[in-house]
N, C-alpha and C positions, 0 to 999 in steps of 0.2 A: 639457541635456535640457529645462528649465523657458523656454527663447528658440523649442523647436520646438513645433508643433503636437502633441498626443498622439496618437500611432497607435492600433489597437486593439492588444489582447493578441495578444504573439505577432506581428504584424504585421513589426517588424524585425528578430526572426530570419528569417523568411521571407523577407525580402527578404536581408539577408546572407549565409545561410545556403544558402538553398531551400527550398522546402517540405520533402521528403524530411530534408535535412537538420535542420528544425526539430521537424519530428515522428520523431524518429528512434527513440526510446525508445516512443514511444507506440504503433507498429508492432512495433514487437519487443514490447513486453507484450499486443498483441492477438492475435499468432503464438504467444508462448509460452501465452495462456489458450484459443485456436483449438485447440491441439496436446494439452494437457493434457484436455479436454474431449472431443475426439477420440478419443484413446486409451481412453476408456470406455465413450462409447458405439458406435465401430464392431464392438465383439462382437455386442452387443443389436441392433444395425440390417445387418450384414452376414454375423455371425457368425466373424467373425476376432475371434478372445480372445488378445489380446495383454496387457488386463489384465483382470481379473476383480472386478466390483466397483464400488465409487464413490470419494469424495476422505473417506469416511470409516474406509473400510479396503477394502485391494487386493490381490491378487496377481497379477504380474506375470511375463509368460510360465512361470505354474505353480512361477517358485524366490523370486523377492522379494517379503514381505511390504512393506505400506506399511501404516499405521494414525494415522488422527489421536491425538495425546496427549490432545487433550480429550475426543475416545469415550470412551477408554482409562480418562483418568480420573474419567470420569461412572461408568461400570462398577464401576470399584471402590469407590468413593462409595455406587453401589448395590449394594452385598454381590455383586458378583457376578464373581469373582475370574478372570480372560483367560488365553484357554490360552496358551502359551509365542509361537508363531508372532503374535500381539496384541502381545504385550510388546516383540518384536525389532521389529515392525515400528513402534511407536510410539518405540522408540530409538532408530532409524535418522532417521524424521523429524524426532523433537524436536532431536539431535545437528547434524543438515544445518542447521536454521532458527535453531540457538542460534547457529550457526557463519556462517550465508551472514547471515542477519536476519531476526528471527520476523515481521516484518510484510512482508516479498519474499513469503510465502504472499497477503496483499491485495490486492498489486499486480500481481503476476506471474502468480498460477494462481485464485486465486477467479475463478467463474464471475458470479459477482454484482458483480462488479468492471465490467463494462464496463454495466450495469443501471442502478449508481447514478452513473455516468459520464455516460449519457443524460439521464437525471434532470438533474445539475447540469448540460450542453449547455440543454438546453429551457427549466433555470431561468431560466440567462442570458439565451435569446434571446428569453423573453416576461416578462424585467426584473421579473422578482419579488420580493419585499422577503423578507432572508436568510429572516426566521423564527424561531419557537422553538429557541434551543440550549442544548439538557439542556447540564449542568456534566460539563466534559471525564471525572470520576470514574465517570460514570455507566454506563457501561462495564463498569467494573470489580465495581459492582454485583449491573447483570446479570449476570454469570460468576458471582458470589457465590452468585447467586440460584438460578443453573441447578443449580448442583453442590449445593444445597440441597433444591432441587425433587427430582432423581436420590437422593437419600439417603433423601428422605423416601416415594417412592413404586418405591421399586425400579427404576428405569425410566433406560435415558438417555435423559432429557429434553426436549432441544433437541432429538434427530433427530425428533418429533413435530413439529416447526414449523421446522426451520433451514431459511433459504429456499434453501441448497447445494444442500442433499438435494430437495428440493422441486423445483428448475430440474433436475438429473438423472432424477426422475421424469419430469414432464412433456416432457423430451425423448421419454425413452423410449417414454413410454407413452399421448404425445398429452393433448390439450384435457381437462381433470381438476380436479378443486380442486386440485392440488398448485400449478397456476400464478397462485392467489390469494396466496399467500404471496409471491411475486416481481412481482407487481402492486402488491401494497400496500408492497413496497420502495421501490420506483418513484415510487409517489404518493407516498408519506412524503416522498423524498429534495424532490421537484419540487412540492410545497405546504405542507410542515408546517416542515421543518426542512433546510437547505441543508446539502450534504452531511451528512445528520444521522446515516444507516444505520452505515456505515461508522466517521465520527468518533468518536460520542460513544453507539452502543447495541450494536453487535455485540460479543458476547462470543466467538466466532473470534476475532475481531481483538485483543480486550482479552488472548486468554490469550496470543498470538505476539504482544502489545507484551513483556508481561513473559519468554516466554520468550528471545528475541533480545536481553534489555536490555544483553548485552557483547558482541554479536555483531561479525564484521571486516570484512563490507561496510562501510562506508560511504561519505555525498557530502561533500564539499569545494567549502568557499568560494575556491580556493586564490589564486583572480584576484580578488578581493575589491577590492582598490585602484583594476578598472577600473569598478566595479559607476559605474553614471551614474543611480542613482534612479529608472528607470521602472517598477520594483514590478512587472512583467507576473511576477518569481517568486514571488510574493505572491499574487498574481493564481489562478494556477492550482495552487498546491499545498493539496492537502486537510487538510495539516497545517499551516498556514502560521506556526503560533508557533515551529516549530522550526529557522526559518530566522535567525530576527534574532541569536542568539547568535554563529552564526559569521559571516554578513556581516559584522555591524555592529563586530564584535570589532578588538583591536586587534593591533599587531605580535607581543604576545607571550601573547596570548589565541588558543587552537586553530583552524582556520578548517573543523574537521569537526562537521557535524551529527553530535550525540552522543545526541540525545532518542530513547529506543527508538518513539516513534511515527512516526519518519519512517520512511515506505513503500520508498525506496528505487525510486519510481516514475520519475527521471530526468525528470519534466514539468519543474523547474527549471533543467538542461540545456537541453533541449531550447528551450525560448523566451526564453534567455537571449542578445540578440545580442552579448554581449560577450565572452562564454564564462567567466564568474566561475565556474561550478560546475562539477564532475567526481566521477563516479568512483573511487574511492581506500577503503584500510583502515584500519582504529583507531590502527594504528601508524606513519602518515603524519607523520613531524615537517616535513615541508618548510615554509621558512619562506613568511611567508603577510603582508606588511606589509598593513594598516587601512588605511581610504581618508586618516583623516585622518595616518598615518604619511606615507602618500605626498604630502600636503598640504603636510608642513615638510619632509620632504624635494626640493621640487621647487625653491623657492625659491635652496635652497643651492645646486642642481646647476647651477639660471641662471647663478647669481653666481659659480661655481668656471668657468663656461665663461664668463662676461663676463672 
């Protein structure tokens, strides 16, 4: 790689690949959060109630509750104890997200997701310097802080300002202060702090890092031996500490991103033109040789065929 000229990111999946095929995940999470977003608001805009509600609590053609666990448990934080139909529908989500990966909610169906998306697109393309980045904990903080704020004033909290509920309003209900709140996402992401929303202050995100932390989705370095250093997965993953474990690992080191902060987004797929990453579960043993296992072993396999 270091004898070739650098492509841009992305650039040699696309060529190997195809487009389509290099963006492949990243179409499928713009249809899955198209779809999800849909389903909400075509009642209020057409009057087909298919679901009833928001991504804070739903019901669904009138028999399936859905309810976030963090409403759920801002609520009870604030003395104010969920009828039965709350509770089933916050076990069913918490149960899916423990199970599929609490941070697939970030990637896959946040509506704020393609927001802070744009955001880092425009950072990069008018070369911005990263910026302020709070300490990865800070996060975790804020959750602290919300579910503090909800106890101490009776209230859940964050639906006052969560920019979710906020972009759902202002669908609904047209040009309003609610679409200040998802503006000031936007600008945060693309002048303060580079991918900052998302990574290091959303408390959505902070409480589905910790709930998914055993969860069976996960990616796989599993082609690791062919990885050839061009970083483009570096490049585009929002979480990108959580990559080097498994790449850089060796024959008898796991080759699954295991850090409950990985999104589960498939952009490392995706612009990968060598196809080192995949899809796969927690209980993936396939073996997974290190670039440099492959390294001593190339030598021997010369010399067994000289």
């Amino acid at each position: 790689m270091s004898a070739k000229t650098k492509l841009p990111i992305g650039q040699e999946a696309i060529e190997k690949k195809g487009w389509i095929g290099a963006h492949k995940y990243l179409l499928l999470r713009r249809i899955s959060q198209a779809i999800f977003l849909l389903l909400f608001l075509i009642g209020p805009w057409f009057g087909l109630w298919i679901v009833k509600g928001n991504l804070a609590g739903s019901l669904t053609l009138d028999v399936l509750p859905l309810t976030d666990p963090l409403v759920l448990l801002q609520g009870i934080v604030a003395r104010h104890w969920p009828e039965m139909t709350a509770i089933i529908g916050a076990l069913i989500v918490g149960v899916a997200y423990a199970l599929i990966g609490g941070r697939v909610y970030c990637s896959w169906v946040c509506p704020i997701n393609p927001v802070t998306d744009g955001a880092h697109w425009l950072h990069e393309k008018l070369g911005l310097q990263k910026g302020w980045q709070p300490k990865k904990n800070t996060r975790y903080w804020v959750l602290g802080m919300v579910l503090i704020v909800s106890a101490l004033t009776g209230t859940i909290a964050w639906e006052f300002v969560n920019p979710i509920t906020m972009l759902h309003r202002g669908l609904i209900f047209g040009i309003g202060f609610a679409w200040s709140f998802v503006i000031a996402v936007f600008l945060f992401d693309l002048f303060v702090s580079r991918r900052g929303w998302c990574g290091h202050l959303c408390p959505v995100g902070a409480f589905y890092d910790l709930l998914g932390t055993k969860s069976i989705l996960r990616v796989s370095a599993r082609n690791r031996a062919a990885c050839d250093d061009c970083m483009d997965c570096f490049a585009v993953c929002p979480e990108m500490h959580v990559i080097t474990p498994a790449l850089r690992g060796k024959g008898d080191e796991t080759p699954l991103i295991l850090s409950p902060d990985c999104t589960n987004c498939g952009r490392c797929i995706d612009v990968c033109s060598v196809d080192v990453f995949r899809f796969t579960h927690r209980f993936d043993q396939s073996p997974a040789p290190g670039r440099d296992d492959a390294a001593t072993q190339s030598p021997a396999r010369d010399a067994r065929a000289a």
